[in-house]
C-alpha positions in Angstrom: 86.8 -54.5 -9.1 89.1 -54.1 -6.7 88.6 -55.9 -2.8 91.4 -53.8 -1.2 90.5 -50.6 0.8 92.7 -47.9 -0.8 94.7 -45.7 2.4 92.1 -42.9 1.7 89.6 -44.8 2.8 91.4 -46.0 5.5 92.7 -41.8 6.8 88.8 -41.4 6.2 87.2 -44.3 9.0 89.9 -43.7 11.3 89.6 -39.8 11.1 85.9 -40.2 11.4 86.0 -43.1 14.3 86.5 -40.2 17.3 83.4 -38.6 16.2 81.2 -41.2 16.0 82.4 -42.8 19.2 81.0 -39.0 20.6 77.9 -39.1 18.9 77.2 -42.1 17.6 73.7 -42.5 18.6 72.6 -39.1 17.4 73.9 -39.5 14.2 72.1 -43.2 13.9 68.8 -41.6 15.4 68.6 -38.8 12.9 69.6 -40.9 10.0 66.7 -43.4 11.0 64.1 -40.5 10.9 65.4 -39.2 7.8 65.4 -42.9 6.1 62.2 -43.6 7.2 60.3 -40.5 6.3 61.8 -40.6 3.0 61.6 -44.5 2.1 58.5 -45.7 4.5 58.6 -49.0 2.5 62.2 -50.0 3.6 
């Protein structure tokens, strides 16, 4: 296993990065609901 980030992965966060600077907290909020009404235990 590898502990390098390939340049894909790389183009992906920093393509990525301006979106969730803009919405950020909506994307966090939703993903808590979903989470949490999926996996009440975690």
């Amino acid at each position: 296993m590898s502990n390098t980030v390939s340049q894909e992965t790389i183009n992906i966060v920093k393509s990525t990065a301006p979106i969730l600077k803009k919405h950020g907290q909506k994307i966090t909020t939703r993903m808590y609901e979903v989470m949490f009404e999926q996996y009440p235990d975690v």
